[in-house]
VOTOR-596281 format. One record per residue (C-alpha): x, y, z; residue in one letter. Coordinates in steps of 0.001 Angstrom, whole numbers, plus 500000, padded with zeros to 6 digits. Example, Ala and Ser with C-alpha at 12.3 -4.5 7.8 and 13.67 -1.06 7.14 Angstrom:
2
512300495500507800A 513670498940507140S 
***
This chain:
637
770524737820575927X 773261735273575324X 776198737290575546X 774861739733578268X 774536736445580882X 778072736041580131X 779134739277580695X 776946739854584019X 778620737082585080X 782206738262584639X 780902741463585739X 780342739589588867X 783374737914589345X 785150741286589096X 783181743039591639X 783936740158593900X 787505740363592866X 787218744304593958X 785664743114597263X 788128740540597664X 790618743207596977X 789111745616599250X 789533742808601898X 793003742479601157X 793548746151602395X 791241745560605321X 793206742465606555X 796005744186605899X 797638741569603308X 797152738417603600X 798011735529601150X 794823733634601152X 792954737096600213X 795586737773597628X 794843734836595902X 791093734904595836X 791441737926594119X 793839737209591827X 791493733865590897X 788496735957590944X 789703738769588557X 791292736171586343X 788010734085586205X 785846737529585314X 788268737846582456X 787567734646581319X 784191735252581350X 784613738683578980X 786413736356576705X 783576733606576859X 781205736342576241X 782673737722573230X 783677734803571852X 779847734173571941X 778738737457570215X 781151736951567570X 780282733047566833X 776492733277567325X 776002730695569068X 773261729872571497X 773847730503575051X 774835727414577103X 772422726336580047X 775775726129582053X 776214730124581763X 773073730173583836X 774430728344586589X 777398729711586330X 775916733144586791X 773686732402589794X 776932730852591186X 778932734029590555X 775903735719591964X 775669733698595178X 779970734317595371X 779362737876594977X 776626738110597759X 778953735766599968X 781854738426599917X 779673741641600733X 778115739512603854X 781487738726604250X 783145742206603307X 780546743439606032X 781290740872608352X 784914742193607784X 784066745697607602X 781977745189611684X 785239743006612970X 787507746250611384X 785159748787612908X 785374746473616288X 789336746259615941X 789501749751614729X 787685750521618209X 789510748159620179X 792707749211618649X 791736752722619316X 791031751565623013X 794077749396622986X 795525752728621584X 794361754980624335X 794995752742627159X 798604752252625794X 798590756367625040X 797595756608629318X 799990753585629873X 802594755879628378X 801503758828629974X 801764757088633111X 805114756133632436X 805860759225630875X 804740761061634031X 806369758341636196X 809568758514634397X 809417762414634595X 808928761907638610X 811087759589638664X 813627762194636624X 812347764880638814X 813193763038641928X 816686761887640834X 817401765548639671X 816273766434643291X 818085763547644964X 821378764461642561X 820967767713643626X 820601766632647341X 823217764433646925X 825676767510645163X 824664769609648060X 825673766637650779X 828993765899648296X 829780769790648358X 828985770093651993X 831283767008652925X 833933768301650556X 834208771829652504X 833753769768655632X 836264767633654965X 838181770139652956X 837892772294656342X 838483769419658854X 841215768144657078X 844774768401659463X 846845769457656568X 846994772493654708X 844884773160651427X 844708776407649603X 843705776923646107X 845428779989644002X 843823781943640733X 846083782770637756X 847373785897639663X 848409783794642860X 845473784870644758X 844219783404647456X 840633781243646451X 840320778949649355X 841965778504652347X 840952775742654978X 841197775610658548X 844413774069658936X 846029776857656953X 844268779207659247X 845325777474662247X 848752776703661490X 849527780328659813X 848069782307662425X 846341783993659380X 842373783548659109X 840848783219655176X 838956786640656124X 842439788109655725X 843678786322652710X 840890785686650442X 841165787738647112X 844931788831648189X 848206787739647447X 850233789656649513X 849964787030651974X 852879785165650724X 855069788239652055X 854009787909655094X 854691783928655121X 857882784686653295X 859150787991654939X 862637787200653377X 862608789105649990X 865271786656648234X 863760783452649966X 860084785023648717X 861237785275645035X 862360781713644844X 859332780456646219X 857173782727643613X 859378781575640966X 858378778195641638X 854838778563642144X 855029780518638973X 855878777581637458X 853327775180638958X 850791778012637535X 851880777474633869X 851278774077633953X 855543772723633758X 855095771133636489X 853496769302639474X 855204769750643143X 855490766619645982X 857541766955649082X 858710770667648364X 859326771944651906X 859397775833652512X 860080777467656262X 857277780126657102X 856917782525659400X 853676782444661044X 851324785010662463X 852744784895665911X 856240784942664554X 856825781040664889X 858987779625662307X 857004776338660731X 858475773539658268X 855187772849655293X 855947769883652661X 853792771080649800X 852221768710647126X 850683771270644480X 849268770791640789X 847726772969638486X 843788773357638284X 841964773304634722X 838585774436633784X 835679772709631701X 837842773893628782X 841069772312629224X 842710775915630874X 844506776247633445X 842831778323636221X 844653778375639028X 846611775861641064X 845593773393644190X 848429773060646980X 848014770518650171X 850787771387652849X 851362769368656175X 853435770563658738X 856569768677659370X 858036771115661932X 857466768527665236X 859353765179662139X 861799767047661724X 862920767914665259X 862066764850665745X 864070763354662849X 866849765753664277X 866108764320667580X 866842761075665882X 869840762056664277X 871334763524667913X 869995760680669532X 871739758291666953X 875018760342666992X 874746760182671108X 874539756529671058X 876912755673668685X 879278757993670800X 878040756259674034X 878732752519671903X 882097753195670736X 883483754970674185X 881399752879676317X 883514751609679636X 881674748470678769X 882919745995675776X 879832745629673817X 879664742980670685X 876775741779668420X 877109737981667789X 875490735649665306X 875871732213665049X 878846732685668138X 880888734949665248X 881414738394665996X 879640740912663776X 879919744508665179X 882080745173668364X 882889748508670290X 886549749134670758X 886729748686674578X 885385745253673755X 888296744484671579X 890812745939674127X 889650743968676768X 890632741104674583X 893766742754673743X 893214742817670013X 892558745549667238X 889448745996666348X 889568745217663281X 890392742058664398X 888276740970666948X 885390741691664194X 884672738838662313X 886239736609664555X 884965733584666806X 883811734830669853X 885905731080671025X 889104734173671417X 886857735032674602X 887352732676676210X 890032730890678013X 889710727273676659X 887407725101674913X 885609723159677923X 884674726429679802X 883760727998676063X 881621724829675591X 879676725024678538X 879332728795678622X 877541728712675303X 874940725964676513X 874089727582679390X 873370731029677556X 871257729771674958X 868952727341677207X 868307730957679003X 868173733151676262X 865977730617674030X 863316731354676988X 863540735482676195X 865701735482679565X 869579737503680023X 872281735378680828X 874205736817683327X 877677735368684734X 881025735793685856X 884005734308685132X 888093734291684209X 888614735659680854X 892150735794679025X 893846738212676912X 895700738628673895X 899192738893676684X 897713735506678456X 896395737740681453X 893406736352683145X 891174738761684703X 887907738462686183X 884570739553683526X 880953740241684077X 879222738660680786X 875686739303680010X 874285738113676884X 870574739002675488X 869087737410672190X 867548739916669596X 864903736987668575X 864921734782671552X 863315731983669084X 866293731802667284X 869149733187669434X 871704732031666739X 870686734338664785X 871703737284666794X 872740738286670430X 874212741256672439X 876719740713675171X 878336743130677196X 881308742341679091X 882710744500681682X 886118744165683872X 885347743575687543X 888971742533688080X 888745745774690729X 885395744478692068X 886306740878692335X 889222742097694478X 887235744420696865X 884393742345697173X 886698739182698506X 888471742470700956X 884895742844701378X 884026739389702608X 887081738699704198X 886416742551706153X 882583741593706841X 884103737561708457X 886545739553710870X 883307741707712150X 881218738609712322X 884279737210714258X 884477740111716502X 880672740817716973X 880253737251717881X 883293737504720096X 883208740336721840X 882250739949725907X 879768742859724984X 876016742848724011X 875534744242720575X 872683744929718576X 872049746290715378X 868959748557715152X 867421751117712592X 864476752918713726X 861829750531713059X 863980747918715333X 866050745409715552X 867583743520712553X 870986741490714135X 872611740680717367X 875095738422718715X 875008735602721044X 876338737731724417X 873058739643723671X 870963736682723286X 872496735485726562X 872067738729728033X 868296739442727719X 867401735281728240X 866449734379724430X 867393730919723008X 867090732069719672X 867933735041717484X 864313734841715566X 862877735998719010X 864801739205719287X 864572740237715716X 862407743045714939X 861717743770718603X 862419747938719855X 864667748768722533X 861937749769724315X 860599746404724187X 863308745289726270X 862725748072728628X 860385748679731482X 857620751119730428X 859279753838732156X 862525754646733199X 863675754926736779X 863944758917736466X 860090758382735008X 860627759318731897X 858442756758728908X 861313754482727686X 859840754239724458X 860183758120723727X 863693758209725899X 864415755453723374X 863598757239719972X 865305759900721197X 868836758728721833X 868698756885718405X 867740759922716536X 870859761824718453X 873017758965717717X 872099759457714274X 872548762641713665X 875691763360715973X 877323759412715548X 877539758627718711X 875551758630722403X 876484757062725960X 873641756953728896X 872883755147731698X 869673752959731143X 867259750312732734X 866655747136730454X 864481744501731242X 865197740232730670X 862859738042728918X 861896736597732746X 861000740036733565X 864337741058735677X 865483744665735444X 869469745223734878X 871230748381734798X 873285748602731649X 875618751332730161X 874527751965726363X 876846753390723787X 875233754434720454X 877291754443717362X 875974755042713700X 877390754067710847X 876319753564707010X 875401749984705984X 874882750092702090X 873004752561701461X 870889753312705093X 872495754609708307X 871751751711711097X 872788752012714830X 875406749741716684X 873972749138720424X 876492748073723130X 875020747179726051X 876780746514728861X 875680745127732274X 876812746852735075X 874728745414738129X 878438743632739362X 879891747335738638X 877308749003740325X 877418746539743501X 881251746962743644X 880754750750744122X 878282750263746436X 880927747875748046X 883234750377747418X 881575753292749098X 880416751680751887X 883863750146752936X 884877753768752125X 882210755103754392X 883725752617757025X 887235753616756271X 886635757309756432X 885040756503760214X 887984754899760909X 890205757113759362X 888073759828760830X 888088758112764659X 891335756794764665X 893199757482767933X 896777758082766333X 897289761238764104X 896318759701760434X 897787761598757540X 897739760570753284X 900921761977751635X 900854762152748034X 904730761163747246X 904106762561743711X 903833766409744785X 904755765518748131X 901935767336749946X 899268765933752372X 896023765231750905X 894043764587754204X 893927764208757551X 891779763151760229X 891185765048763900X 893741763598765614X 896565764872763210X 895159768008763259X 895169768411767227X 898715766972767362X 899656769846765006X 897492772350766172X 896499773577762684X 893463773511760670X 892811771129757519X 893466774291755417X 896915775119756672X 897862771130756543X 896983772226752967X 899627774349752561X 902248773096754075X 905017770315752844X 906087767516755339X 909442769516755497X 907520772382756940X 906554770226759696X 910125769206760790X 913091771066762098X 916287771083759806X 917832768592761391X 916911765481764098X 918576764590766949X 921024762505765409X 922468765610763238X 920452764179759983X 919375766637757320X 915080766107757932X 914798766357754205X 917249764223752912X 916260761663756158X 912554761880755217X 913218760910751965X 915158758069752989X 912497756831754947X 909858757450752253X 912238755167749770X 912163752431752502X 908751752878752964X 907730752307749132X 910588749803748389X 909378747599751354X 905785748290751880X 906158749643755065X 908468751404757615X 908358752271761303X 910964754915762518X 911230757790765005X 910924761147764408X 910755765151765780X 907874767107764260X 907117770728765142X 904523772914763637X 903638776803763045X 901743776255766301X 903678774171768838X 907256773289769069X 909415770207768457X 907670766504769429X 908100762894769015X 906395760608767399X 906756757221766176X 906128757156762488X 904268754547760206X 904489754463756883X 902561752549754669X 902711752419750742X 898990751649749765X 899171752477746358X 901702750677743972X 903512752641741167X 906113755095740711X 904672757648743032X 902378755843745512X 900160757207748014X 901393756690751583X 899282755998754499X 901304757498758061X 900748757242761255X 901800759269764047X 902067758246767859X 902947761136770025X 905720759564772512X 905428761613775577X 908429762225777661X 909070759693781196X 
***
């Protein structure tokens, strides 16, 4: 029984150490564990030794081995509560890890499904966003203002844009899948083959095309310049597969670059034989001059460039001051504009128009234009000019004659007779005012002075000159007669109208005078007792004749007419005297002394020889005078 205690104990302490170990596996390795069982499974084989040690000595059993059996029993009891206790917590982890397990294995689901929406809606939104990029591409690819076309291996057309469509005429119905449109853009066989050889070579990949400008003929038979950018186009595999070319018409540059060039050519011509001198200055040196500029000075032009522009001018003072005064001006981005003397190369002086402009009016050292031109000519006709316009104002002023100056609209100038004339102190009052503002509304014929008015100017002014009788009117309201004369003439650049006006109330009162003391005279003349005769000495004839003449002669006024004094005379007078030769002695006396009373025989076609005492009287003086006679018939005792 000795032995057996022994080994039931170590029996024991091994099946502990295989629950320990069993633990081990459950806990899945742990240290503590590990070392329990190595301590139990080394302890049983203690125990095996013990207990043969025993059956081979004999020896009683120990009271100890008792103990120490009921304490391997109560160890081995403690581990299979506790193996069990183990073995619930495993089934409890293995559940909630199996839980944990699931809800992780839904957790991924989840996020598996989540991610594959997720996937599925960024595959959708890629391919949404592929569609919009593919649809913007051909949008902008079809919107775009320059040419794009896209070529496979055998130069057919693949895509062709609306810009190629609009600026060849030809739509991509007609050239998609063809290559014979490049005939019809190229109708020029030799030009054709040099443009295929070169896209030939774009297609093989030797090289890539900027700025290559062809001429084409379009669809309506337009000639258009395209600058062409083309490169090759590769597949996924690295060949090439056709080629991509981007064109933009140039046609309206380079007109306009030819433009340019005219333009340039035209202005350079207009600079060098400009009537103008023309010089660019910086800091007051001359940089670039025109060669009437450097004749003006007298110099070569080669010369005068580079030099100061101090040769301008005649000395230092006026040089001085000239360059002050331009630069305070042209500092405030204004022209300086003078004249003044200017001296050659020769020492001339003549008379210059200067104008100076700075290209950066900040700085206007740093460069200025000037343009000088001679206005020796101009100088000299404006001072004949002035001198001309003071000898008007001297005889517009001075003349005894009322003159205005008038355009349609009215009055712009007069002179001091016409102030005087119409009763205005000053000139302001007259200025602006219409004729027919100086006018009564209507004339004395009737006719609206106003209209009358417009119309005389507008004959003046279109056949130069007009002369009428017309009715004016004075600031106090009195009407004058005047005689107007209307001349036009060019004043600058507008036609005006010259006005004389000239009173004529004394005139008109004279004639009145006149023909009233003629109306007297002709009573007289008419009434008179003696035979009254006028003899014009010029033509010798009688010009008239009142009653009494013609009763004396017995003739009418129309044989008078025709008859010389001769006729009315015999050959000879009493005394033997020629009656011509003695009349015009006594005509001579008669003119040389004013008057002359003589004796003399008249006869006539109608009544035979008579006295008369004779009268003549010389009332006109002159050369040939008119001579007043009178005849008093002396009847016989």
């Amino acid at each position: 029984m000795g032995p057996s205690v022994v080994f039931l104990s170590a029996g024991l302490q091994l099946l502990a150490a295989a629950l320990a170990y069993r633990c081990i596996r459950s806990i899945r390795f742990h240290w503590g564990w590990v070392l329990l069982f190595v301590a139990l499974l080394l302890q049983g084989l203690r125990r095996i030794l013990v207990g043969i040690e025993l059956s081979l000595s004999g020896e009683p059993l120990p009271s100890t081995e008792w103990i120490t059996l009921f304490i391997s029993g109560l160890f081995f009891a403690g581990l299979i509560g506790l193996s069990r206790l183990l073995a619930d917590h495993r089934r409890e982890a293995a559940c909630l890890a199996a839980e944990v397990a699931r809800a992780q294995a839904e957790r991924e689901r989840d996020t598996l499904r989540d991610q594959h929406q997720l996937a599925f809606q960024e595959h959708q939104e890629f391919l949404r966003h592929s569609s919009e990029l593919s649809r913007l591409l051909e949008t902008v690819i079809d919107t775009a203002d320059v040419w794009i076309n896209t070529l496979d291996l055998e130069a057919s057309v693949v895509l062709w844009n609306r810009a190629a469509e609009s600026i060849s005429g030809y739509g991509r119905e007609e050239v998609q899948g063809c290559s014979d449109v490049w005939e019809k853009l190229y109708p020029e066989p030799a030009y054709r083959a040099e443009i295929a050889q070169k896209v030939a070579v774009i297609l093989k990949g030797q090289e890539t095309v900027r700025d290559f400008e062809t001429t084409i003929r379009t669809k309506t038979g337009e000639n258009r310049i395209i600058s062409w950018s083309s490169k090759n186009l590769s597949n996924e595999h690295g060949d090439i597969s056709g080629s991509l070319a981007i064109g933009r018409d140039v046609t309206e540059l380079r007109k306009t670059e030819a433009e340019y060039k005219r333009v340039h050519t035209l202005q350079n011509l207009i600079l060098e034989h400009n009537v103008l001198g023309i010089a660019f200055v910086q800091d007051r040196k001359i940089v670039w001059a025109n060669p009437r500029a450097a004749a003006m000075r007298g110099m070569p032009l080669d010369e005068f460039i580079g030099a100061p522009s101090r040769i301008i001018y005649p000395d230092e003072a006026i040089y001085e001051e000239m360059g002050q005064k331009a630069y305070q001006i042209m500092v405030q981005g204004g022209v300086f504009d003078t004249r003044l003397q200017m001296k050659r190369g020769s020492g001339q002086y003549f008379w210059c128009r200067l104008v100076g402009m700075a290209v950066y009016p900040s700085n206007p050292h740093a460069g200025s234009i000037w343009l000088a031109e001679d206005i020796s000519k101009q100088v000299a006709a404006e001072t004949a000019l002035a001198e001309s316009e003071a000898r008007f104002r001297g005889a517009f002023e001075g003349t005894q004659d009322a003159i205005l100056l008038l355009t349609m609209d009215g009055i712009f100038d007069c002179n001091q007779r016409a102030l005087d004339l119409f009763g205005f102190s000053h000139k302001s009052e007259m200025l602006r005012l219409h004729p027919a503002d100086l006018s009564p509304v209507r004339q004395p014929d009737g006719e609206d002075s106003r209209g009358s008015a417009v119309k005389h100017i507008q004959q003046a002014l279109r056949e130069g000159s007009v002369q009428f009788g017309w009715q004016h009117r004075r600031q106090n309201g009195e009407l004058f007669p005047a005689d107007i004369l209307l001349s036009s003439f060019k004043m600058g650049r507008r036609k005006v109208i010259q006005a004389c006006v000239r009173d004529i109330s004394g005139r008109l009162a004279a004639e009145e005078a006149a023909r009233a003391s003629e109306t007297r005279f002709r009573m007289l003349f008419d009434r008179y007792a003696d035979a009254v005769l006028l003899l014009e000495t010029r033509t010798n004839e009688f010009v008239d004749c009142n009653q009494a003449a013609l009763d004396m002669l017995h003739c009418s006024q129309e044989e008078l007419k025709q008859f010389s004094p001769v006729d009315f005379s015999p050959p000879f007078q009493p005394d033997g005297s020629s009656s011509r030769e003695k009349g015009l002695e006594m005509l001579s006396i008669a003119i040389k002394n004013g008057s002359h009373r003589f004796h003399w025989v008249h006869r006539s076609p109608h009544r035979s020889d008579f006295t008369v005492d004779v009268l003549l009287t010389a009332i006109q003086s002159g050369p040939s005078p008119l001579v007043f006679a009178t005849w008093r018939e002396i009847l016989p005792d």
